[in-house]
N, C-alpha and C positions, 0 to 999 in steps of 0.2 A: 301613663301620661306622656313619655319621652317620645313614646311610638307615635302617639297621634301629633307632637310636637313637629318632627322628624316628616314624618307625611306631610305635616303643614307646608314644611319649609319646602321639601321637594315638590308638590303638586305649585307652591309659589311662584318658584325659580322655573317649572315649565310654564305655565300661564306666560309670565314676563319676556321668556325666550319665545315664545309664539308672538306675542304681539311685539317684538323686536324684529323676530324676521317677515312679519305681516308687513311691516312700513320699510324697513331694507329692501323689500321687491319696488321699492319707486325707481330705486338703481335701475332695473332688470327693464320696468314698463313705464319710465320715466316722457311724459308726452310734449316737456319742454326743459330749458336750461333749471329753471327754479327746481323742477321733483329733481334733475337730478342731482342738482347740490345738495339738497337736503336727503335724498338718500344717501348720496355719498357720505355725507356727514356722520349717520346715524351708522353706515357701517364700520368707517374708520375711528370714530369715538363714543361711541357706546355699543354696539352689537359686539365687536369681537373683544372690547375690555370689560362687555358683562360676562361673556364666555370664559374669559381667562379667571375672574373673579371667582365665577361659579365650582371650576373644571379644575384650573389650575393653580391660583391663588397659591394655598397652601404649600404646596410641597416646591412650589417655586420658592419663597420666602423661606422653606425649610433648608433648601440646598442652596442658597443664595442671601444670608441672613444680613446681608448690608445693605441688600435693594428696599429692606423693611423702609427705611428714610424717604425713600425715592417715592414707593408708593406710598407714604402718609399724604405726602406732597400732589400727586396726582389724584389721589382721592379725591383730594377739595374740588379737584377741576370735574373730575369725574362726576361729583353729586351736581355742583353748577350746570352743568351740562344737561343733566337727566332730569332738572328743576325746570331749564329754560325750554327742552323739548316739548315737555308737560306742559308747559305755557302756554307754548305756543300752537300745540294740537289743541289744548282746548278753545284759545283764540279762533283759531280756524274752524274750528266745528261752531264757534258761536256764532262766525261771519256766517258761515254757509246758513248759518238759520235764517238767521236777519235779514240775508238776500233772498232768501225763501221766503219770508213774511212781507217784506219789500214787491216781488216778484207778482203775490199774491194779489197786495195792491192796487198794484197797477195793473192787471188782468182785470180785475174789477171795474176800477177806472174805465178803462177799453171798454166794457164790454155796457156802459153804460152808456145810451143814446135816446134822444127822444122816439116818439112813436106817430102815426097819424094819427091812432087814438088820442095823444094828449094833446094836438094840435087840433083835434077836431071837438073836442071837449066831452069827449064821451067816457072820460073817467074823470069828472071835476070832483074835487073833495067839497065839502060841507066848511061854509066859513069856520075857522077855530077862534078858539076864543084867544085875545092875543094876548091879555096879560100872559095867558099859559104860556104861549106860544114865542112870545119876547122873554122868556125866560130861562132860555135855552139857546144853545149857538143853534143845534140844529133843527130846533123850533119845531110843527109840526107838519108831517108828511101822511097825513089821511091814505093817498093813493099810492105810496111808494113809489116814486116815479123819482126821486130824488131832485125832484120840485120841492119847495114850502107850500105851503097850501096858500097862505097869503100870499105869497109872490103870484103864485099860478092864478088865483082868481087876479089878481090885479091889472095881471095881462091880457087876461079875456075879455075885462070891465074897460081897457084903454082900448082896444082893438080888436071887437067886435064881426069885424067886418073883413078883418083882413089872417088870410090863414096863413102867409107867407110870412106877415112880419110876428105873429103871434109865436110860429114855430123859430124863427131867428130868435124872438128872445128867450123862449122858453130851455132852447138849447145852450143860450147863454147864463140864464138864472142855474141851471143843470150844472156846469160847469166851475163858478162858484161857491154852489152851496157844495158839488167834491171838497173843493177847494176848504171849506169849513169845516167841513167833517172828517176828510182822509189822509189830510196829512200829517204825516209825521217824522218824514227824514228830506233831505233836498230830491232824490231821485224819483218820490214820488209829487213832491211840490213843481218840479220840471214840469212832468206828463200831466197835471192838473192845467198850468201853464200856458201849456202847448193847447189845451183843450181851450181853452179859454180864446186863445189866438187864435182858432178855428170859430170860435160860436162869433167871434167879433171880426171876423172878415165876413160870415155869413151874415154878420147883419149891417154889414155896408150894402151886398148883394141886393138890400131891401130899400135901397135910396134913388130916388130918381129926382138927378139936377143937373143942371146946365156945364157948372164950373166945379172943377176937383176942390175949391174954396169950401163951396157951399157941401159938396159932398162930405168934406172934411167935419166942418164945422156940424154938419144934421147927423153925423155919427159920431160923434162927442156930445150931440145931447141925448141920443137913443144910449151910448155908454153910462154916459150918468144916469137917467133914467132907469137902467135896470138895476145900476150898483147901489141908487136908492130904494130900489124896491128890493135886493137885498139885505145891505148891509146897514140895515134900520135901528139896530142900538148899539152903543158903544163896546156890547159884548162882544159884536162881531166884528165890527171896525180893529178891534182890540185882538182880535183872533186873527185877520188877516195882515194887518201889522206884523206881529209875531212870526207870521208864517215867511213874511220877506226876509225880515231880521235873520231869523235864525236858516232860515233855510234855500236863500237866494244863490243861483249859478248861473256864468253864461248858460246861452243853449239855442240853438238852434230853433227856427223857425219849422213846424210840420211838415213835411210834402205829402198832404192826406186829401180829401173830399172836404172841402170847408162845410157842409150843411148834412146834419143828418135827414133831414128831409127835404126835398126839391120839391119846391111849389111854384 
């Protein structure tokens, strides 16, 4: 039983010393000021005082038996030390996720845009039923198109005739219901944001009048209009609320293509 003890401890003590000099190479290939503090750190307070622990401990304290005081003393710092690294590596590896899932997001986000198919209506969904449909933030999407389905017919049923302003709004309903569905940290409440800024320049592009008044004022009723045709029950009024509160930052206007479709 000693033997396998014994093993334990030494196969321990190498594992630990590998992943010590594993993160001490930040020294070595450090790619700004932060890696290299924090290697430096890891070499001058725990890699060479885990070696000494390991290696030399002993028979230092043997031939030195008043330093025994000294290191009780530095122990304490020595375990603080080895607590707050572990913290703080795990910290970082949970950032690194989180911007990874964040990351994720918003590639998604991006990569959503209307089609001429749904501007042309050659994938209309089937009216849903709305109790169902109002019973949920993100309500039903028959076609995937990250339309509502009631939204999307509504805007076919008001504007029939017009393929320019049907794809302005549709881009702008699109942009919204992201906005209901995918967020959940401010970085990605931003990029929804920004999308949104975009579907609502492109549906000024759809206004024809005399005075910037009147332009003003016919794209403050087409804004309303869509955010009625989304944001139809208090669930979602309630969900986009939330989304300001908790998750609002400056940010920059786009410099992208206002319209995913040019009609």
């Amino acid at each position: 039983m000693e033997i396998f003890k014994k093993s334990a401890v030494s196969l321990g003590k190498i594992l630990f010393l590998t992943a010590l000099a594993y993160l001490s190479l930040w020294i070595l290939f450090a790619q700004n000021q932060i890696q290299l503090a924090i290697g430096f750190f890891i070499i001058v307070f725990i890699t060479i005082p885990t070696i000494f622990i390991f290696f030399f401990k002993n028979n230092f304290l043997a031939k030195y038996p008043k330093m025994a005081i000294l290191w009780k003393i530095y122990r304490v710092f020595y375990i603080i030390f080895i607590i707050l690294v572990a913290i703080g590596l795990a910290l970082g590896q949970y950032k690194a996720f989180k911007d990874g899932e964040t990351q994720k997001t918003i590639d998604f986000i991006n990569s959503k845009k209307i089609t001429l198919d749904d501007v042309m209506g050659k994938n209309l969904p089937p009216k849903p039923d709305q109790t169902l449909n109002d019973s949920t933030i993100a309500g039903i999407d028959a076609n995937n198109n990250y339309i509502r389905d009631d939204v999307e017919l509504a805007i076919f049923e008001k504007y029939p005739n017009s393929a320019k302003i049907r794809a302005a709004e549709l881009q702008y309903a699109q942009a919204l219901q992201l906005e209901l569905t995918q967020v959940y940290n401010s970085q990605i409440y931003i990029r929804v944001l920004q999308k949104e800024d975009l579907a609502y320049f492109c549906l000024g592009n759809t206004i024809e009048a005399k005075t910037i008044k009147e332009v003003s004022d016919l794209l403050d009723l087409k804004d309303e209009e869509i955010n009625d045709f989304v944001l139809n029950t208090d669930l979602r009024l309630n969900k986009q609320s939330n989304n300001f509160e908790k998750y609002m930052r400056g940010y920059a206007s786009p410099k992208e293509k206002e319209c995913d479709i040019e009609i």
